[in-house]
C-alpha positions in Angstrom: -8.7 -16.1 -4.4 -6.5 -12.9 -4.9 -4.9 -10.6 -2.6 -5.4 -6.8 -3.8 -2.7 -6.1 -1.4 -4.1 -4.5 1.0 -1.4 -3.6 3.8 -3.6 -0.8 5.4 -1.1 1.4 3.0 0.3 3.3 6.2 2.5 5.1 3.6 6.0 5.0 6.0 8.0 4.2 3.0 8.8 1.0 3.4 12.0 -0.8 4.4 14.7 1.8 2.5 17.4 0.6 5.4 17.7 3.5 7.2 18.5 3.3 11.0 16.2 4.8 13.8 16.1 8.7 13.5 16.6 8.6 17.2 19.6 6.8 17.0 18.4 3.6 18.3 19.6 0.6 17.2 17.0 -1.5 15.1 15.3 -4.4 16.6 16.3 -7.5 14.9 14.5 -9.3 12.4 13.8 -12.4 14.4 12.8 -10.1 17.8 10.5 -8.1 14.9 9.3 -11.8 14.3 9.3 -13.3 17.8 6.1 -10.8 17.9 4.2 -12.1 15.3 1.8 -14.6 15.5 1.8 -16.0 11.5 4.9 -14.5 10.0 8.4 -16.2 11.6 12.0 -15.5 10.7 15.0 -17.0 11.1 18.5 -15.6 10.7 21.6 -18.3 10.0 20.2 -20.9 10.8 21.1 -22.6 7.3 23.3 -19.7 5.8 24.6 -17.1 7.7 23.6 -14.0 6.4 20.7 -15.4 4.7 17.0 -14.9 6.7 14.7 -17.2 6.2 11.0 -15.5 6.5 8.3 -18.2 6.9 4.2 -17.4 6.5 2.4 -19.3 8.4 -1.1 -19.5 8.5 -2.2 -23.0 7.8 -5.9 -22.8 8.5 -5.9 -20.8 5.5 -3.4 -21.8 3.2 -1.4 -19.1 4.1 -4.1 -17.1 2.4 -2.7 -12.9 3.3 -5.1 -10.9 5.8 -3.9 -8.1 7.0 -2.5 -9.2 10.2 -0.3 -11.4 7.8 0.6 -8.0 5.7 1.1 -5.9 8.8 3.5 -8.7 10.3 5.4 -9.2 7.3 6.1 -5.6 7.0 7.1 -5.3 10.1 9.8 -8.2 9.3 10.8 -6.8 6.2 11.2 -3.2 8.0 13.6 -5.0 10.3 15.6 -6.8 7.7 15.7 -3.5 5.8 17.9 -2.0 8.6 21.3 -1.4 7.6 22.3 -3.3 11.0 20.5 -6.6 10.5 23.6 -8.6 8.9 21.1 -9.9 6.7 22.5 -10.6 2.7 19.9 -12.5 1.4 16.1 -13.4 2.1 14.3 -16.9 1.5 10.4 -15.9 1.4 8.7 -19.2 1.8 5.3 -20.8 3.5 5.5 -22.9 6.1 5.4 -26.7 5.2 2.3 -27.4 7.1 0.1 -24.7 5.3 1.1 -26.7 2.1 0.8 -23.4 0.4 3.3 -20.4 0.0 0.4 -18.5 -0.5 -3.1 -19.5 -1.6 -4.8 -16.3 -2.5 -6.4 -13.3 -0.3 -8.7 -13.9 2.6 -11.4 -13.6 0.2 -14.0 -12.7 3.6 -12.2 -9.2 3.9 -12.4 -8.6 0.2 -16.1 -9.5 0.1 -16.5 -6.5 3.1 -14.7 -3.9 1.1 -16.5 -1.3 -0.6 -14.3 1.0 -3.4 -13.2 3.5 -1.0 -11.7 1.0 1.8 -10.4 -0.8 -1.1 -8.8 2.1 -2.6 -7.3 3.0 0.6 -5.9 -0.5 0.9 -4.4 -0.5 -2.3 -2.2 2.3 -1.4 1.6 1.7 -1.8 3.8 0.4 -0.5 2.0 -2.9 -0.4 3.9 -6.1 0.4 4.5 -6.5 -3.0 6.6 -3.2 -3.1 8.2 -3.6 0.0 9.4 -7.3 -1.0 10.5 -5.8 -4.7 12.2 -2.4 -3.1 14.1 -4.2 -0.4 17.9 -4.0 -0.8 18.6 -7.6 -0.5 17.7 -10.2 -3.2 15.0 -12.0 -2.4 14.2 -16.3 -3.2 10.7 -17.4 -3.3 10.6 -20.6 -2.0 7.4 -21.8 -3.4 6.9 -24.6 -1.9 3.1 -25.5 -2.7 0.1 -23.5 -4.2 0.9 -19.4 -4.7 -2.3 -18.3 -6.2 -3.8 -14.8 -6.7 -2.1 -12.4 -4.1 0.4 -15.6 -3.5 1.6 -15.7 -7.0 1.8 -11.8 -7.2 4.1 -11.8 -4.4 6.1 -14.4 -5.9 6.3 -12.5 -9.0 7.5 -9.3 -6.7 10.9 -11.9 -5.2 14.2 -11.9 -7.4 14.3 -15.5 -8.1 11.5 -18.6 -8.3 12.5 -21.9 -7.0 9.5 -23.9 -7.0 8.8 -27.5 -5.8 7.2 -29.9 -8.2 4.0 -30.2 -6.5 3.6 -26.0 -6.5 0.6 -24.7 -8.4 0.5 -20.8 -9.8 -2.1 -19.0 -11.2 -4.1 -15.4 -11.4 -7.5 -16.7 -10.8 -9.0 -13.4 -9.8 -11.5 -13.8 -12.8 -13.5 -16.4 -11.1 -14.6 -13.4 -8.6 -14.9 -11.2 -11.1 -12.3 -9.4 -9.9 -8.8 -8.8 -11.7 -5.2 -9.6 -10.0 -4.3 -5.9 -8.0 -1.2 -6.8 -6.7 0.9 -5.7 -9.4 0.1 -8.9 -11.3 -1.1 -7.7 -14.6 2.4 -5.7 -14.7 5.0 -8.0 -13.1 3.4 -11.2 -14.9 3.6 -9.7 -18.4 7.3 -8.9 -17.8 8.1 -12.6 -16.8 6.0 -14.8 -18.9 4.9 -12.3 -21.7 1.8 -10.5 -23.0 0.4 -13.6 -24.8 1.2 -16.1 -21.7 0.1 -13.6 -18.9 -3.4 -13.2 -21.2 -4.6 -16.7 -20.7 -3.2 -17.2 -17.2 -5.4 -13.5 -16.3 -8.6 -14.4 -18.5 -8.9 -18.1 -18.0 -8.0 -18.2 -14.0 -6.8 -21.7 -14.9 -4.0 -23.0 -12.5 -0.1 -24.6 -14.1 1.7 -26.6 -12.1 5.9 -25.9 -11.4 6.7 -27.9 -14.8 4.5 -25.8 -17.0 5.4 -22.5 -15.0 9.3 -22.9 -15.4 8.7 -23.8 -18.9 6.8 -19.8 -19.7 9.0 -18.3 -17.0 6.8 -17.6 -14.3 9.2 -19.9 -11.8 13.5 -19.8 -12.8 13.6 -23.6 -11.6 11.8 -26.6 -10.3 13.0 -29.8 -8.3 11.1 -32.6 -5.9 12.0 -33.3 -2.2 15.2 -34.3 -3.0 17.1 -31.5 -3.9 14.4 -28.5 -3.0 15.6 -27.0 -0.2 19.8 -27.9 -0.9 19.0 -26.0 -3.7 17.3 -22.9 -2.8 20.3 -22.7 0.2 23.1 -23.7 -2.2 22.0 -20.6 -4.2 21.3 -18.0 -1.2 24.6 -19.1 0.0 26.4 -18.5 -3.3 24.7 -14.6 -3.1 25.1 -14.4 0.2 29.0 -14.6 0.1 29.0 -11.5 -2.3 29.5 -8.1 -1.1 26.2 -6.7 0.3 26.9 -3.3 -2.1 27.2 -5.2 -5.4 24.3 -7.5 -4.4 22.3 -4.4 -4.1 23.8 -2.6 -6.8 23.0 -5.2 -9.1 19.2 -6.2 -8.2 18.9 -2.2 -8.6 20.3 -2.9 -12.3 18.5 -5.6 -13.0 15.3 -4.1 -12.1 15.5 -1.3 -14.1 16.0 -3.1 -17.1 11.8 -3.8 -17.4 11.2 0.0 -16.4 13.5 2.2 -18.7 14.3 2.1 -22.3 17.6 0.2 -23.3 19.9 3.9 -23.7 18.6 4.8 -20.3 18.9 1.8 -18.7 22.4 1.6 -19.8 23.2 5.1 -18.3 21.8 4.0 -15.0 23.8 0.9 -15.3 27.2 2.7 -15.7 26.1 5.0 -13.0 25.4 2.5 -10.3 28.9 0.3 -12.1 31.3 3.5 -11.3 29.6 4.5 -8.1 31.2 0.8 -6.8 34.3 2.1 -7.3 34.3 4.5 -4.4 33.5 1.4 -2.1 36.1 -0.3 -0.2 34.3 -3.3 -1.1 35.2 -3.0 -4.2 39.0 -2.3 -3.6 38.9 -5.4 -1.2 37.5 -7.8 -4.0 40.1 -6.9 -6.6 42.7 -7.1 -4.1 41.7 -10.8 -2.9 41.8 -11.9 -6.5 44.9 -11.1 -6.8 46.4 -12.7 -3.7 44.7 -15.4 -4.5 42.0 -15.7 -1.5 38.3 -15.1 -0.1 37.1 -11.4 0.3 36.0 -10.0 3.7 33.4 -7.6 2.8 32.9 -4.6 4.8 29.4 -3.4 3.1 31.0 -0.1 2.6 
């Protein structure tokens, strides 16, 4: 029940928010979306600013074919764009599929041989384009995220999970290993020894014991779920769009380069903000004592 990721790797780059070379404006996220038949998204409609990107596929669990890779690139592509007014993404599955994502459509893997596989393991994958893309991402993990499921999880910002959520790499049981970038991402979050018996074992954890190693950043029941998954989109969401990029850059570099390096990059991308207006205007509305308006430039 693992996803190997396989978007069709059509090798455009992924979602890197430049504009139409011909000029054209960028369709929308939600006209990208209104095209799709199991990926929806919603922009504003419980933040502004923050899209909502819904996988829906309940006959499956949610479990990612490629139509559900090729439409949720296509949505990320969109949201990418420097013109979708998007600050903030909520990666969820849909309630009904009672999943965010249970694994890989294990009938395509079972019809790949190494070659098609290789060539569907080319990045970007989803995985990539949900890591690369400028604007912090929330999983909203809101039932089981399993194989491919919990790899894409890993690939978000930040793991809200609900209580009855179950996570796991159980790619073993196929006698297969995770190839979504779990083996890599999972070691950073939970480390070596905790990753180890979650990879070799293929057992399942629910939320509780995967807050407790890491693997989610918090977990909570019907009650406060969703308030709290908004409450903290909207509290990033109200930050200038540079810094919020700026910083997940940061962040992320911190499990890729040693700590001298990543210091360098992190004064780098720290002074480059002060040739920003945005950065001028957030000073300034300190001082007078008053909100920011952010111009994302």
């Amino acid at each position: 029940m693992t996803d190997t990721g396989a978007d069709g790797g059509d090798g455009d780059g992924g979602p890197d928010g430049k504009g139409d070379p011909d000029g054209d404006a960028a369709p929308t996220p939600e006209a990208v979306a209104a095209d799709c038949t199991v990926v929806d998204c919603a922009v504003g409609d419980r933040v502004p600013g923050v899209a909502t990107v819904t996988l829906d596929r309940p006959e499956a669990r949610n479990a990612l074919n490629g139509r559900m890779r090729t439409e949720l690139t296509a949505v990320l592509e969109a949201i990418g764009s420097p013109d979708s007014g998007v600050r903030v993404v909520v990666l969820t599955g849909a309630d009904g599929a009672k999943a965010f994502v249970a694994g890989a459509d294990v009938g395509e893997l079972r019809e790949r041989d190494m070659v098609e596989q290789r060539r569907a393991s080319e990045r970007p994958r989803v995985y990539e384009r949900v890591a690369d893309l400028r604007q912090p991402v929330i999983a909203r993990v809101n039932g089981h995220a399993l194989g491919g499921g919990c790899e894409l999880a890993q690939a978000c910002d930040v793991r809200i999970a609900h209580e009855r959520a179950k996570l796991g790499q159980p790619e073993i049981n196929l006698g297969i290993i995770p190839g979504g970038g779990g083996t890599q991402r999972l070691v950073r979050l939970v480390g070596e020894g905790q990753a180890m018996k979650l990879i070799l074992s293929g057992e399942l954890i629910d939320a509780a014991e995967a807050a407790d190693i890491g693997l989610v950043d918090e977990v909570h029941g019907d009650d406060g779920f969703d308030e709290r998954v908004y409450d903290l989109a909207a509290s990033m969401a109200e930050q200038s769009p540079l810094a919020l990029e700026y910083a997940k850059t940061a962040v992320r570099a911190a499990s890729r380069m040693g700590l001298d390096e990543g210091i360098d990059y992190e004064s780098e991308l720290f002074v480059g903000l002060f040739a920003t207006a945005d950065k001028d205007e957030g000073i300034d509305a300190f001082f007078e004592d008053r909100e920011p308006e952010w111009e994302g430039r």
